[in-house]
N, C-alpha and C positions, 0 to 999 in steps of 0.2 A: 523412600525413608529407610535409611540403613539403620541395622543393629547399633546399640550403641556399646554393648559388654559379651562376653563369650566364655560366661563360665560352665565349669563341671557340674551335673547334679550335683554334687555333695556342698561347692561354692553355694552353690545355688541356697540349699536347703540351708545352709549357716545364716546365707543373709537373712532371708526370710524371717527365720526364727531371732535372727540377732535386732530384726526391726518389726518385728510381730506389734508391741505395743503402739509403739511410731503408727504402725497402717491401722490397728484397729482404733485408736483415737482420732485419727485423720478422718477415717471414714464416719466414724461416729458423728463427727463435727459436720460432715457433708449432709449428713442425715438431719441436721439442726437439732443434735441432743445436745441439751445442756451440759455439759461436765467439763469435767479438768484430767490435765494428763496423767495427775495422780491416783487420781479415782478409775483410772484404766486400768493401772498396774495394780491398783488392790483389787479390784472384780477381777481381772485376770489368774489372781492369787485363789478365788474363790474367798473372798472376805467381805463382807456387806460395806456398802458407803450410806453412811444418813443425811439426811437430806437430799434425796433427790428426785424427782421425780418419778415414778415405778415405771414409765413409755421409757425415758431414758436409760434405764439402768435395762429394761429388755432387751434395747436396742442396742445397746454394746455387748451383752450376753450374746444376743443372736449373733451379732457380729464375728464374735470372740467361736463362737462355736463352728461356724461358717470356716473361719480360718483354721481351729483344728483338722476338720473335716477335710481343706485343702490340702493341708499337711502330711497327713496320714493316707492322704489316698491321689498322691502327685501324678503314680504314675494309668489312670484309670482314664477312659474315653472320655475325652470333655464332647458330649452330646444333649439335646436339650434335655433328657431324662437328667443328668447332672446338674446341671443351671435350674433345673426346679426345686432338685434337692438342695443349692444353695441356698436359694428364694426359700425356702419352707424354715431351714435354718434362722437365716438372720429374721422372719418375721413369726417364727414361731410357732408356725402351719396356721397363719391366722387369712392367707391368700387363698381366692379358688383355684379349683384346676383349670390346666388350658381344655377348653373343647377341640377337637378333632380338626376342626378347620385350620382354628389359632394353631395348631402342633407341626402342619403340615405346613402354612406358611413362615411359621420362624426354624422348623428343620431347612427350608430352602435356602433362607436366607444363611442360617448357623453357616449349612454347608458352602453358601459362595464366597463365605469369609474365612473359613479354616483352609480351604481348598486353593484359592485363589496363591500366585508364585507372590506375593510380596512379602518382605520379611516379617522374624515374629513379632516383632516391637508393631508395626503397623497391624498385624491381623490384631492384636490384643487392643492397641488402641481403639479400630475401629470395632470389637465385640464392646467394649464398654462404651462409647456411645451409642453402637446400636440398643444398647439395653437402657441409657438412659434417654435418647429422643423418643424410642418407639414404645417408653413402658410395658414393656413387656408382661408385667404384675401389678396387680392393685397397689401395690407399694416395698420399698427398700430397692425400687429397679437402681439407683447407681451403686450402693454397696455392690449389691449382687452382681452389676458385670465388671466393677472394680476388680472383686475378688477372684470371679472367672478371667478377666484380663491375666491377672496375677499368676492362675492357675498357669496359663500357656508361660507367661513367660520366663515362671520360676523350673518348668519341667527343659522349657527349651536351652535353660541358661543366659536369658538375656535381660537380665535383673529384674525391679520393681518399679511399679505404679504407684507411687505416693502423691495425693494431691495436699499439700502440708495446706494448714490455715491460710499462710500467711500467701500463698495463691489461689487461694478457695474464690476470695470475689471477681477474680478476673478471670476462672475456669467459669465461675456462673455467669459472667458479661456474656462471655464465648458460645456459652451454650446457647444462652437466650438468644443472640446474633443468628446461630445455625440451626435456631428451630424458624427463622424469618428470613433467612437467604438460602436455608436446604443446602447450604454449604457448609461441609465436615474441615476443609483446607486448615484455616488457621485455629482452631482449636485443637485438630490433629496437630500441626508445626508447634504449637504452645506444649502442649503435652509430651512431647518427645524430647524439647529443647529444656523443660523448667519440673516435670514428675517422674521423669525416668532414673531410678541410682541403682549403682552398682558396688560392686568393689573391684578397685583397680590392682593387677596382678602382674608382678614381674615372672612372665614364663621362664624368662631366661634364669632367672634366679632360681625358679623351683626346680627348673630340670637339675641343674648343679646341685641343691639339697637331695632331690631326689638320688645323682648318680654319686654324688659325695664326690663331685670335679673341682676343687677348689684353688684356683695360683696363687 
């Protein structure tokens, strides 16, 4: 599964923030909170929405806060100590901790997926199904490895993870398929091919702004 973008951190962090709302309502929506895309950008504003359910409006707070966190701290070891600090995030430290056993079995695993030679776009797809087949926490496990998915691939340059609505029922077909075949194949191929974006860049073009070469 090859890269499908190859930006600079600084690309990187633009896009990120330029679709901050786009991801945390997407996610929010995975999470089955009730809301609208608008009521994203005003809780992102720090401004109250009425009418809504108080689970819901957590739930994108937690969300919204998770992805600061990313943000502000892109270039830090993505280790499980991290991914719980996610998890604590979007659920509000409402999860227990892992016991000793559980830590040691999902560091092995963390590690055969950050380690392993395949590109970033697959290490990140496959960390965020790892976190939603093998729930890893009492609850918010796909935000959470969404958002650690993200983490790798906004530091490495190789865009975003967005699963927009309007793919949401056929990522859940997918999942449910590969919790009964223990087959990752065509949920990974759907997720690479239909959640992956970026921003397209003419190098060639920049270098000439860059060197002011212009015929």
């Amino acid at each position: 599964m090859k890269d499908k973008y190859d930006l600079s951190l600084r690309e990187s962090m633009f896009l990120a923030k330029k679709l901050l709302v786009d991801s945390i309502y997407n996610s929010a929506r995975m999470e089955d909170c009730n809301i609208e895309f608008a009521d994203v950008q005003t809780m992102i504003d720090d401004v109250s929405v009425a009418d809504l359910k108080i689970e819901d409006v957590e739930g994108v707070l937690g969300i919204r806060d998770a992805w600061k966190y990313v943000l502000n701290s892109i270039n830090d070891l993505l280790n499980l100590e991290y991914i719980c600090r996610i998890n604590s995030l979007i659920s509000r430290n409402e999860n227990g901790i892992l016991g000793a056993s559980q830590k040691d079995k999902r560091n092995e695993k963390l590690d055969s997926i950050l380690l392993n030679n395949s590109s970033a776009t697959e290490k990140a797809i496959e960390l965020f199904l790892w976190s939603c087949r093998y729930k890893l926490f009492d609850s918010y496990n796909k935000s959470t490895g969404l958002i650690i998915a993200n983490k790798l691939l906004i530091s490495e340059g190789k865009g975003l993870l967005i699963i927009k609505e309007k793919n949401l029922k056929k990522f859940n077909k997918l999942l449910v398929e590969s919790y009964k075949s223990k087959n990752c194949s065509e949920i990974s191929n759907f997720l690479h091919k239909k959640c992956i974006y970026g921003l397209e860049i003419d190098r060639k073009l920049k270098q000439k702004y860059k060197e002011n070469k212009f015929e």
